[in-house]
Each structure stands twice: as structure tokens, then as C-alpha cells.
N, C-alpha and C positions, 0 to 999 in steps of 0.2 A: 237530577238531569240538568237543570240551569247550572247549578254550579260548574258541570265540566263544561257548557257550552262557554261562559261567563269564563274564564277561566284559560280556555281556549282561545278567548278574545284576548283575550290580555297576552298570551304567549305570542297573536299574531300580530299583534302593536307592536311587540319589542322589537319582532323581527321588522315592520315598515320602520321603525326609528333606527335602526340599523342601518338601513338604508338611505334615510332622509330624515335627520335629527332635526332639521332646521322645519318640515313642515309638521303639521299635526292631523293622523287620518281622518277622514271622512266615513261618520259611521252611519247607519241607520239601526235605530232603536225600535225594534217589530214587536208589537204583539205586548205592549205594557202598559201597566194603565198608571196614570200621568195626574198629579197633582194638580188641579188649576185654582185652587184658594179655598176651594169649596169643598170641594169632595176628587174622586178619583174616575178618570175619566179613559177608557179604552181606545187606542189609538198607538199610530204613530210618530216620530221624531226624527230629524235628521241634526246632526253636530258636523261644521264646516271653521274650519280658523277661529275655533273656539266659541262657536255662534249656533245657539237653537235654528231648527228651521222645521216649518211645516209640510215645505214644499222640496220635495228629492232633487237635489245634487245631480248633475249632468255625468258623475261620476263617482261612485262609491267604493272607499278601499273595503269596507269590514262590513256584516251584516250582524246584528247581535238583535237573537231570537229571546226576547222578555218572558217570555212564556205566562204575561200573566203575573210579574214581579209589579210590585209598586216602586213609583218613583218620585219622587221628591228634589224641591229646590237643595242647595246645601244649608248647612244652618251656622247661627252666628249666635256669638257670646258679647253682650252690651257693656258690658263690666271686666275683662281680664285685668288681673293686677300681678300675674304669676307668671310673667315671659319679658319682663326687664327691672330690670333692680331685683335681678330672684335666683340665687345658684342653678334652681332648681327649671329654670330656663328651659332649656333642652329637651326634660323628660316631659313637661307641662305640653309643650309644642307636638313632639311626638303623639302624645293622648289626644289633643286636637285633632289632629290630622286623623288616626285611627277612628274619634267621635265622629268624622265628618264636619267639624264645624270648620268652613272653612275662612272666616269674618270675624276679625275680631277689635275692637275697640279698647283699645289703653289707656287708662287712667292714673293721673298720678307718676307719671314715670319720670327722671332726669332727663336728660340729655346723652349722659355713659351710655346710661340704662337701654334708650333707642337706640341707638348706636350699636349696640348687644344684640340686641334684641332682633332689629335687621340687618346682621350678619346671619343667626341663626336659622331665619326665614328666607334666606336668600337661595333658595328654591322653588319652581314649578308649582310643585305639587304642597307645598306646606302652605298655614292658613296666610293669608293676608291680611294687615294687621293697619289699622290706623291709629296716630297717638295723639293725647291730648297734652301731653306733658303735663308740667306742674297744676297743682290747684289752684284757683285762685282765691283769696280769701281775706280778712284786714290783720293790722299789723296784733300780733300776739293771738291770734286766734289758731284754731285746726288750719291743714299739718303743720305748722311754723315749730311747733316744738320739738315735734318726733325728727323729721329730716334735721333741726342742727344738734340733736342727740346725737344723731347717728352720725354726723357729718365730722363729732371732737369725739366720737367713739365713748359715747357716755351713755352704758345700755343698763345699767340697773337701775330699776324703778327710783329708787330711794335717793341713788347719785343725781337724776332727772329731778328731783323736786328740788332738792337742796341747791343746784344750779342754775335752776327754772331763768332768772333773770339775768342770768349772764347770756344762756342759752340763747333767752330771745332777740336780746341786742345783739349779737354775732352778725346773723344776716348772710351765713355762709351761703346758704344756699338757694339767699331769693333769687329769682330769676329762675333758679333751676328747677328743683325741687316743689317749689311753691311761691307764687305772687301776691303782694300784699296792696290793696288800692285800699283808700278811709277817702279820698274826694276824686269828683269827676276829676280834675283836673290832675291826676296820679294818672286814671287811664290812660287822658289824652296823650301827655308826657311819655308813658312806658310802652302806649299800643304797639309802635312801630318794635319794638325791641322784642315785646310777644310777638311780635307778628314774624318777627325775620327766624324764630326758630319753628317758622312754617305748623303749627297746632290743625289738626285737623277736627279738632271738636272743643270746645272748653266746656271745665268743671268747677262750676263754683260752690261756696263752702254756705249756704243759706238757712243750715241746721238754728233754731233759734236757743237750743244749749249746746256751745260748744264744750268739745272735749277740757279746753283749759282756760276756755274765757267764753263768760254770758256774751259777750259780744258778737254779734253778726256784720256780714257786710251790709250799708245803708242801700236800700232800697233804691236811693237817687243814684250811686255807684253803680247798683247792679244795674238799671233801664239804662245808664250811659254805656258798659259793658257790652249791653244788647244790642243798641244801637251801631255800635263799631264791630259787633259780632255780624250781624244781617249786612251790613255793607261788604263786611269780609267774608263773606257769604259763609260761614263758621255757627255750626250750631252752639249754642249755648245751653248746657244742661244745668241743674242743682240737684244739689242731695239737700234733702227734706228731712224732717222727722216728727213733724206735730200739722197736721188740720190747715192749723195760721200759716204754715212754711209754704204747703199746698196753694192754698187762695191769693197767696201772695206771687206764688208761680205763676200762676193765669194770670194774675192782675198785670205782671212784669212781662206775659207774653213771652217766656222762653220758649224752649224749643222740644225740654223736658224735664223730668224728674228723676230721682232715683231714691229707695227705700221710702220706700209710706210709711204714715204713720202705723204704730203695730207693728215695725219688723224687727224689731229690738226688743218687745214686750216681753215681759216673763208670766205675764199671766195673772200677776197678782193686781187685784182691785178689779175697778170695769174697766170697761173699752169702750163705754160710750163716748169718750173724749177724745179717744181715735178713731172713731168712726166719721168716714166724707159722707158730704150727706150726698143726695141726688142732684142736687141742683150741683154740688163738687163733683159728680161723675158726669155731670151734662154739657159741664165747663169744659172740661177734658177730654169728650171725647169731639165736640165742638171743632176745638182747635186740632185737633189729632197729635197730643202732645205724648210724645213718647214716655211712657209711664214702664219704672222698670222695678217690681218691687220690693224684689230681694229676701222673699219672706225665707227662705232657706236658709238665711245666718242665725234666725231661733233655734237652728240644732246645737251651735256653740256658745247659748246661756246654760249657766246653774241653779239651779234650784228652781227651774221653771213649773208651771201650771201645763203642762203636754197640752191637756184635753182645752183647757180655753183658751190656749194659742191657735193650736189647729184649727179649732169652730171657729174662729175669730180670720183665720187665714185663710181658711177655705172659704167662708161667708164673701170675702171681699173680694178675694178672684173671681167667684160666681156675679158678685153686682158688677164688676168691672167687665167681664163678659158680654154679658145681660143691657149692657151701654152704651156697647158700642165702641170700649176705650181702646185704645191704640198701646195694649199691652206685649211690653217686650221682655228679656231675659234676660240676666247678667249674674255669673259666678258670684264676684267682687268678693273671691277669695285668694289671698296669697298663695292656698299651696294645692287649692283641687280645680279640677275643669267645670265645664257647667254640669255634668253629671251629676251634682252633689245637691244643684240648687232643683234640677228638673227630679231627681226624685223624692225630693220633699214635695214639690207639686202633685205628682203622682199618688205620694201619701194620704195627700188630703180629701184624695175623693170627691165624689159629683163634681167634679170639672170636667166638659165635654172633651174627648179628644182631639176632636177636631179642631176647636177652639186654641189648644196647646198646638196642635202641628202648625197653624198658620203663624203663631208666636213664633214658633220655632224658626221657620225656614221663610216665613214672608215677611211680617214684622218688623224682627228684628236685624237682619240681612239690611233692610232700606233704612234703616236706622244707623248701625254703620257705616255704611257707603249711601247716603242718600243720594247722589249724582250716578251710579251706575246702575246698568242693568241687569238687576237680580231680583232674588226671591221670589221668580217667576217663572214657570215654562210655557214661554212665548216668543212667536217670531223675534226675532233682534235681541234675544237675553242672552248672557254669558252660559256658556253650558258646564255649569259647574252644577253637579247629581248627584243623586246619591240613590242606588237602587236598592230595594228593601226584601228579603225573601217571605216578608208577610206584610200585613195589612194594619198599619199603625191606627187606624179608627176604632179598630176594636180593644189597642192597649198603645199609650204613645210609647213606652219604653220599647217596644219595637222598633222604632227607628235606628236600635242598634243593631240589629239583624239585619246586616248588610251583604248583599251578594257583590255590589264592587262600588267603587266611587268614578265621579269624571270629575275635573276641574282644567279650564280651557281645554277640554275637546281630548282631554287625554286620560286613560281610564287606569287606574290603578286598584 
């Protein structure tokens, strides 16, 4: 029965936008029950020029009877790497849009690559996207290698090694691709020239083994980095991957992390060496430092230990829960949506669901857009929804059981 009502709504949109493309109707959402952080709440909504409201409209185009659907902020991917620099662009975008996620933060991208990428989204209804562009990182370290392989079109592993040092003096593609600072005084010098290709997040390379060089960016680099990140009001993330990468994040006061330690593991040996302790999860959740794990890339090791990765993955999302931390979500895979990473979550078990819907849809969402009003259903939030025809507390993978979406005030 919702569905034809639901359904009906939308046939009667097309006909108001028929009429008045330029405005967006006014609905009232009757009879659903309404996410508010915590659990699900029976009520009311009203959507005006793209704007929640609790309070009815002096005038209502559409009425849409919820019957008892659950409803949800939209939700958002922390990590996309698959909607610029990616053929595969278009279909990635698509599947977004169809997951509902409507938030998405890019990593790693050129300049083409945005540029692409928002042509692509240059619609309504598709997700909205913010980019970080290049990494940042020191000279000869991660990405510096891969972008000027790819940049003289030198893609066999074996051609890559043998080149290696020619590769890395090229320099094709710093500025784009990838930043190299080794002294504060490189920042000061290059800020302005990061800053003029407008970054809406940066990503620094703080791994303590890189892919092609033990070297890291200096500690003294990164706090000056921060410092001209928080004035340019610009969060500052790292990607992690040992204990020390973590402590050293709190210590430097970022703004977050990405891949803990553990998400690369194959399982062989212990994990007590990857293990944060409490006083590291107390640290964390303290500052409210957006922690994005990424355990889901252990489904693309070989020769893995399953069963001690999993106890190992699931262990730490339960402490990380359990703490209070300000856990978020990210694909950070070139060729699938976040669907790949949220059902390895799902896999692992005893994780509340509740706990994953608020990652999903409140978390994460202020983690991309930290200046706007999402991830909430509350007076003055953008009404961007997502209506569900069951109860995602009892399974989160329900939230793909969608009876329709909204984004600004328009229901598709």
C-alpha cells in the first residue's frame, strides 16, 4: 500500500514541476517514524525550499501518508576514490545516487579528474561531492610514484622499478596529483598555490612505512600544515597504519584519520601490536577526531587468516563503539561504492545496529560537509531522506529497502 501511495507522490511532483520548475513543493511527511540519533521516533515533518520543519507550512502542495515507514538522514561515503580520475565515473555515481548516499568526500584526485567529476554531478538529484585533491606528502614518498608512472604512461610493475629514479625527479605532477613539503618553510611558500586550487579537506600521507620510501612527512611539517589548515578553516586528515601513526595524530591534533592499524593485516602473527589501547580510544574520542577504518579492504588480501582478521575487526569496532569514538565510513576503493565496505561490517557481527546507522547517516554526512546542515532531522536541516519500507535496527543492510528518496525537498 505505501508503495502506490509513495509512488503517487512522485507522479504528483513531476506534474507541480511541470508547472513551476523553478520552485520545490512543499510536503508534509504524516505518519513516519523519524530517525533523531538515537533511535526512531513517531511523528511528523514538513519539507519547504529544501528545509526540514516541524512546524506546518501556511501552505501544502503534497501530503505523503508514511504509514509507519522509517526515515533516515541521507548517508555519505568518507573515502570515494571512484568518481574522478576513474572511467568508471558515471556508473560509480549512478550506484550512489540509487545507495542513497548522497555526501561524498574525494581523495586523491587531479584537477582533470574534478573537473570530470563535476560535470558528472552536475545535477539535483546526484550525490554532492567535495574534493581534497592531491595528497600531501615528502619528496619521493606515497603517491609521488604511482601519479608520475601513470603521468609517462609507465604501467608495468617491473618498467616502474627499473625507472623508479627517473620517475621520481619528473615532478610531473606535483601540484596536481600529489604535494611534497620536507620543511615548514615549503608550506609557507606553496600554501597559497594549495590554497588557490580551493581543497576542501586535505590528506596527508603520515603512514610510518611507506609504499616506496621508509620516510614520512616530519612531524614539524605536519603541526605547520595544521596550523594553516585550521586558519583556512580546512580539515586536516592522515592515513595511519601502526599504533605510533595514531598517537602521533592526537599529538598533532588533526582533525582525523583513516585505516587503523589492522586493516591491511593478513592475520598472520599477533595483533597485540595493532591493538590501541583505552587510553588511545579515550584520546579519540575526546577530541571527536573522525576515525574512518576501512576494515573492508582485508577482503582484497591473499592468503589471509579470515577468522583472526574478522575477531580482530570486529573486536575493535565493538571498543570503538563502546568509547564513544566518532566513527565514520569510507569505501576508499577505486572501483566499488560504500556497499562493499558496510557489508564486511555487517559480516562481523555483534556490532549494534544502531550504532552503524548513526555512522552512516549522522557521522559521517558532518564529516564531509562539516559547515552544513545534515545528518539530522531537525528544524533548519537540509531535507535530504531517505524513506526505508522496514526497520534498519533490526538488520542495518535494510537501509537499502527504500520506498523513495528526498534531496533538497524533491523526492525521487
Amino acid at each position: 500500500m505505501i508503495s502506490r501511495i509513495l509512488f503517487g507522490a512522485a507522479f504528483a511532483m513531476c506534474a507541480l514541476w511541470a508547472q513551476a520548475q523553478t520552485t520545490t513543493p512543499v510536503y508534509e511527511l504524516r505518519n513516519g517514524q523519524f530517525f533523531d540519533g538515537v533511535g526512531f521516533k513517531q511523528g511528523t515533518w514538513y519539507t519547504a525550499n529544501g528545509v526540514i520543519s516541524a512546524k506546518a507550512p501556511s501552505a501544502i502542495d503534497s501530503v505523503i501518508d508514511l504509514q509507519g515507514a522509517f526515515v533516515i538522514p541521507a548517508i555519505a561515503d568518507a573515502l570515494c576514490l571512484n568518481i574522478a580520475d576513474n572511467n568508471l565515473a558515471p556508473n560509480s555515481i549512478n550506484l550512489y545516487t540509487d545507495e542513497g548516499v548522497f555526501y561524498l568526500l574525494v581523495a586523491g584526485n587531479t584537477s582533470e579528474g574534478k573537473a570530470d567529476a563535476q560535470n558528472l554531478l552536475d545535477n539535483p538529484l546526484k550525490p554532492d561531492a567535495a574534493f581534497a585533491n592531491g595528497s600531501l606528502t615528502c619528496r619521493g614518498c606515497f603517491p609521488t610514484l604511482e601519479y608520475e608512472a601513470r603521468a609517462a604512461k609507465v604501467l608495468v610493475p617491473t618498467q616502474i622499478e627499473q625507472r623508479k629514479e627517473e620517475l621520481l625527479t619528473a615532478r610531473t605532477m606535483h601540484g596536481n596529483g600529489y604535494w611534497t613539503f620536507n620543511s615548514k618553510d615549503e608550506v609557507k611558500v606553496n600554501w597559497p598555490k594549495l590554497m588557490s586550487q580551493k581543497p576542501e579537506a586535505l590528506f596527508l600521507q603520515l603512514r610510518q612505512t611507506g609504499v616506496n620510501n621508509p620516510q614520512v612527512l616530519n612531524p614539524e611539517v605536519v603541526r605547520s600544515i595544521q596550523k594553516y589548515g585550521k586558519k583556512s578553516k580546512i580539515p586536516v586528515y592522515a592515513y595511519v597504519e601502526t599504533v605510533a601513526d595514531v598517537r602521533l595524530a592526537v599529538q598533532l591534533k588533526l582533525n582525523g584519520i583513516y585505516g587503523l592499524p589492522g586493516s591491511g593485516w593478513d592475520g598472520s602473527g599477533n595483533s597485540e601490536g595493532l591493538t590501541l589501547s583505552d587510553a588511545d580510544l579515550d584520546a579519540l574520542a575526546k577530541k571527536q577526531m573522525v576515525v574512518v577504518p576501512l576494515f573492508g579492504q582485508a577482503q582484497g588480501i591473499t592468503m589471509i587468516n579470515k577468522s583472526a582478521v574478522t575477531a580482530f575487526h570486529a573486536k575493535t569496532l565493538q571498543r570503538l563503539y563502546e568509547k564513544k569514538v566518532n566513527v565514520c565510513i569510507g569505501s576508499g576503493d577505486t572501483q566499488r561504492t560504500l556497499r562493499n565496505e558496510l557489508n564486511y561490517w555487517f559480516q562481523l557481527g555483534n556490532i549494534d545496529n544502531m550504532d552503524l546507522l548513526r555512522t552512516l547517516c549522522v557521522n559521517t554526512p558532518k564529516a564531509v560537509f562539516p559547515k552544513r546542515k545534515i545528518g539530522k532531522i531537525a528544524d533548519g536541516y537540509e531535507a535530504n531522506l531517505i524513506v526505508l519500507k522496514d526497520n534498519p535496527a533490526s538488520n542495518i543492510l535494510k537501509t537499502r529497502m527504500m520506498a523513495f528518496k528526498m534531496k533538497a525537498g524533491k523526492v525521487f
